[in-house]
C-alpha positions as CSV (number, residue, x, y, z in Angstrom):
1,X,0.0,0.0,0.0
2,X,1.5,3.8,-1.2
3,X,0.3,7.0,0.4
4,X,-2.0,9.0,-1.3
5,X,-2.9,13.0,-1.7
6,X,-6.3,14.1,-1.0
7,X,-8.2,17.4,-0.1
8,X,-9.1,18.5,3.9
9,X,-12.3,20.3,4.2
10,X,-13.8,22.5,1.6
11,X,-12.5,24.9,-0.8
12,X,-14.2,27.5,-3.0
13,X,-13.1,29.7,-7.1
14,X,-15.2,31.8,-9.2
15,X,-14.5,32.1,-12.6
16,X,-16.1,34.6,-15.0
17,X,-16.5,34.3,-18.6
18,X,-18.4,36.4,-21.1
19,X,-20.9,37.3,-18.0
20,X,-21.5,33.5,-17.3
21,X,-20.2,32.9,-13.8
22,X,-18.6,29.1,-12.9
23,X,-18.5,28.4,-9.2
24,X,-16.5,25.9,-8.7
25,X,-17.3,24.2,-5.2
26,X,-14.7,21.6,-3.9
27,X,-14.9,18.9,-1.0
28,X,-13.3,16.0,1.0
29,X,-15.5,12.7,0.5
30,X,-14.2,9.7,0.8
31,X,-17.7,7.6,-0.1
32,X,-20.4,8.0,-3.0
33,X,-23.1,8.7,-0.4
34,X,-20.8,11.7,0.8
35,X,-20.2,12.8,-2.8
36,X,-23.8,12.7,-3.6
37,X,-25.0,14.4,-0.2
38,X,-22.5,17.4,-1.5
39,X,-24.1,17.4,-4.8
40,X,-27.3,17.6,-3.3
41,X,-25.9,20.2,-1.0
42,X,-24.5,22.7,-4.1
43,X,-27.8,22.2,-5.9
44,X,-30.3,23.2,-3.0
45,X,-28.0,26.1,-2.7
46,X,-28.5,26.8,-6.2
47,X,-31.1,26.2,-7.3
48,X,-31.6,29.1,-9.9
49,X,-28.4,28.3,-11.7
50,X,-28.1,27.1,-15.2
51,X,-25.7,24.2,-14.6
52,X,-24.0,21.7,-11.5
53,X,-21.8,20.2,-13.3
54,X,-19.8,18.0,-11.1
55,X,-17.1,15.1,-11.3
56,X,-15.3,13.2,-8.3
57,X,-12.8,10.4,-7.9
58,X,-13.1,8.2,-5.1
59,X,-9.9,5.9,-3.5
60,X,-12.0,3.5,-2.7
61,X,-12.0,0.7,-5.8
62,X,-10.6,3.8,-8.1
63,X,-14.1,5.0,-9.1
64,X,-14.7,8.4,-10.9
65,X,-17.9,9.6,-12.3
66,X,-18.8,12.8,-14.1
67,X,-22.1,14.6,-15.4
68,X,-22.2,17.8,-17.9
69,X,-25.7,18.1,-16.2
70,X,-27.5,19.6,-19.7
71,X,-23.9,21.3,-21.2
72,X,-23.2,20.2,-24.5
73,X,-21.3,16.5,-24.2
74,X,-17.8,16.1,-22.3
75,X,-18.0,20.4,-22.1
76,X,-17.7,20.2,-18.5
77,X,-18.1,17.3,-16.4
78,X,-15.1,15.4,-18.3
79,X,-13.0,18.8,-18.0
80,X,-13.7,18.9,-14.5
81,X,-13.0,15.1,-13.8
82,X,-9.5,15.8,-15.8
83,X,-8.8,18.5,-13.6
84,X,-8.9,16.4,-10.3
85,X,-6.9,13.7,-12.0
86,X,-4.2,16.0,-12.9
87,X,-3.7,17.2,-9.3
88,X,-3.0,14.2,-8.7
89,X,-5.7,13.7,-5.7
90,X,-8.6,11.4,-4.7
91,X,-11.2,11.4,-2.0
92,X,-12.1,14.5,-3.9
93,X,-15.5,16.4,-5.7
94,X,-16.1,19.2,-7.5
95,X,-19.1,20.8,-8.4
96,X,-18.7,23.5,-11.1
97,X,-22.4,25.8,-10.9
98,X,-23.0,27.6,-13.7
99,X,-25.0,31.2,-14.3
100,X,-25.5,32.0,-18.2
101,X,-24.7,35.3,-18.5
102,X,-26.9,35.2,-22.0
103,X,-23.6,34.6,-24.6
104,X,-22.8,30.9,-26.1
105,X,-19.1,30.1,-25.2
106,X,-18.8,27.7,-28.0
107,X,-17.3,23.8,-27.0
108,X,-13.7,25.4,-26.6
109,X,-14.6,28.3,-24.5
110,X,-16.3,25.6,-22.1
111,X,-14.0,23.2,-22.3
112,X,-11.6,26.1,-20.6
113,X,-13.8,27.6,-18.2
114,X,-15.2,24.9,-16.3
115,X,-11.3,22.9,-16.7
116,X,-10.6,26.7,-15.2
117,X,-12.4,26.6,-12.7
118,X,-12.1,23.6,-10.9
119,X,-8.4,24.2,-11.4
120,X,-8.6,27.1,-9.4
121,X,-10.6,25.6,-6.9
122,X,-7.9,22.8,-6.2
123,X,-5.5,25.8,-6.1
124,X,-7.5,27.3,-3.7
125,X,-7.4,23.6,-1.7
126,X,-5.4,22.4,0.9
127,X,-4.1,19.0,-0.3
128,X,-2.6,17.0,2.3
129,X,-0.7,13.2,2.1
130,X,-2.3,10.5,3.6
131,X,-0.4,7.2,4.7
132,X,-1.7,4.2,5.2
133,X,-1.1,2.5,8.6
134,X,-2.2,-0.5,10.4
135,X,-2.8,-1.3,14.0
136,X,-0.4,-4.3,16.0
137,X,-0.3,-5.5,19.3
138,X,2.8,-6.7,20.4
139,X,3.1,-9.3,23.8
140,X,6.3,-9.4,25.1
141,X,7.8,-10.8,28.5
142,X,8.8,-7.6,31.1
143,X,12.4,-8.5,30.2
144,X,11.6,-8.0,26.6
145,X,9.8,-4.9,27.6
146,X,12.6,-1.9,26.9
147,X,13.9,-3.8,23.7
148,X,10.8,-3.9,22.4
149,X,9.8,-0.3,22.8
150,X,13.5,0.1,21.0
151,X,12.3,-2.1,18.1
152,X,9.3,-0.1,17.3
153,X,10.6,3.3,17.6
154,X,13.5,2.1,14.9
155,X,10.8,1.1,13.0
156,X,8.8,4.2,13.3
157,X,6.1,3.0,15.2
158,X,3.8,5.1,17.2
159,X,2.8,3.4,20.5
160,X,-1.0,4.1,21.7
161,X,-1.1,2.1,24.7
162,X,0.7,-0.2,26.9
163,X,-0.9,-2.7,29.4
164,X,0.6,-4.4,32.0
165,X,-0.7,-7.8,32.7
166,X,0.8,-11.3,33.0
167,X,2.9,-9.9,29.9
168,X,3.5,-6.7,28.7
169,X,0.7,-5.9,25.7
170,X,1.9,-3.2,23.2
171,X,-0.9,-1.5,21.3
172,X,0.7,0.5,18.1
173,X,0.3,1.6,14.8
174,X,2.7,1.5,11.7
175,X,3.1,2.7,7.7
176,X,2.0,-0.1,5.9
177,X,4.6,-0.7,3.6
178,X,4.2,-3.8,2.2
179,X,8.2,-5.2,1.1
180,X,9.3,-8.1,-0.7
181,X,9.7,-10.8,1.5
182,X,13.3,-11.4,0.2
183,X,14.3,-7.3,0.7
184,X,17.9,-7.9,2.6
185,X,18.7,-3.8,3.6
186,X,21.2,-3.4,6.2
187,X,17.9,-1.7,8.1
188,X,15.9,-4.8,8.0
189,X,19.3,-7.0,8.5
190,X,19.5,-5.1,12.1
191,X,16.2,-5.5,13.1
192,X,15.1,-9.0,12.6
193,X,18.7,-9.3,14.6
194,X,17.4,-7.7,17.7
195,X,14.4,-9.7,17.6
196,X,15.5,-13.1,18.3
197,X,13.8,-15.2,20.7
198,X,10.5,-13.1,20.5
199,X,8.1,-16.5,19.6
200,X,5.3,-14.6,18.5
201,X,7.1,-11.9,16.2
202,X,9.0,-14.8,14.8
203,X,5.7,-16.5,14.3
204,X,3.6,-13.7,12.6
205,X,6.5,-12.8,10.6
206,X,6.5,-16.0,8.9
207,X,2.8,-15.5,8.2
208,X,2.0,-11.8,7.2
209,X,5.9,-10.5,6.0
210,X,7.4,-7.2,6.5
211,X,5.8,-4.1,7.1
212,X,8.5,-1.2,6.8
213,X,11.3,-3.3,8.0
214,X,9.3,-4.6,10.9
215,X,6.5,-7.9,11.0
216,X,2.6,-6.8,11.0
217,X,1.5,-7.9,13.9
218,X,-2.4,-7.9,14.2
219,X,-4.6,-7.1,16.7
């Protein structure tokens, strides 16, 4: 699994063209039901407009959609869809609302204004990186205890909680970055080193493979 760029919260660009304004109207959703509800959302807000074009890609299976909602084919929705793609971010709608300002802009003029417009909206953004991680719990003896918290802090672990029982349960999350289980770095060399006689790391390591240099241990 690779990290990914998406947007955070909302972000807003007006575009004018000939007297016709684009509003291009930008969002975080990581669902269909959260793109939709947005949709909904712009066009309840405008409901006088011409035009809610939108377009959205979604992380989730790799699904993108688009509609010129009533503009001339692949005008505006596909301009708009192209847009997002070539910011290079998912997770992501944009709905581009349209008021005619009473002149035709001809397939080239739309084309550039709605592709404008959701350009500037994604300008307008903030796009942040997202890493995948995934959560491990890690039982060691008390005189495994300090080596342990060593191991995952190598491995750039972040710990969330530790309980104290018969053994010592550590509850942390790690980048999963999934490596080839014959990857021999001089990192990973060290580690698996420092690890000997841990049973159950040996044992879910043989199972699941390395995870950034260190096993995925599962909770």
């Amino acid at each position: 699994m690779e990290s990914y760029r998406t947007v955070q919260g909302t972000a807003e660009a007006e575009l004018e063209d000939r007297r016709s304004r684009f509003i291009a109207q930008l969002s975080f959703a990581d669902t269909e039901e959260k793109a939709l509800a947005f949709l909904e959302a712009v066009r309840a807000k405008h409901k006088t407009a011409a035009h809610n074009v939108y377009a959205y890609v979604l992380r989730e299976g790799a699904r993108m959609r688009y509609s010129d909602d009533g503009e001339p084919q692949k005008t505006s929705g596909l301009p708009t869809l192209e847009a997002i793609r070539h910011a290079g971010v998912v997770d992501c709608i944009i709905v581009t609302t349209r008021y005619f300002g009473g002149t035709l802009l001809g397939t080239g003029g739309l084309v550039r204004a709605y592709g404008g417009a959701a350009a500037l909206a994604l300008q307008k953004a903030r796009v942040v990186t997202m890493q995948v991680v995934v959560p491990g719990v890690w039982r060691v003896s008390y005189a495994q205890y300090e080596q342990a918290l060593r191991i995952l802090e190598e491995c750039g672990a972040r710990l969330d909680d530790t309980r104290f029982e018969a053994d010592v349960a550590l509850h942390f999350c790690m980048l999963a970055v999934l490596t080839a289980p014959g990857d021999k770095t001089k990192k990973k060399k060290k580690i698996c080193k420092n690890t000997k006689g841990f049973s159950h790391f040996w044992r879910i390591y043989k199972i699941v493979g390395l995870f950034s240099g260190f096993p995925a241990l599962w909770g």
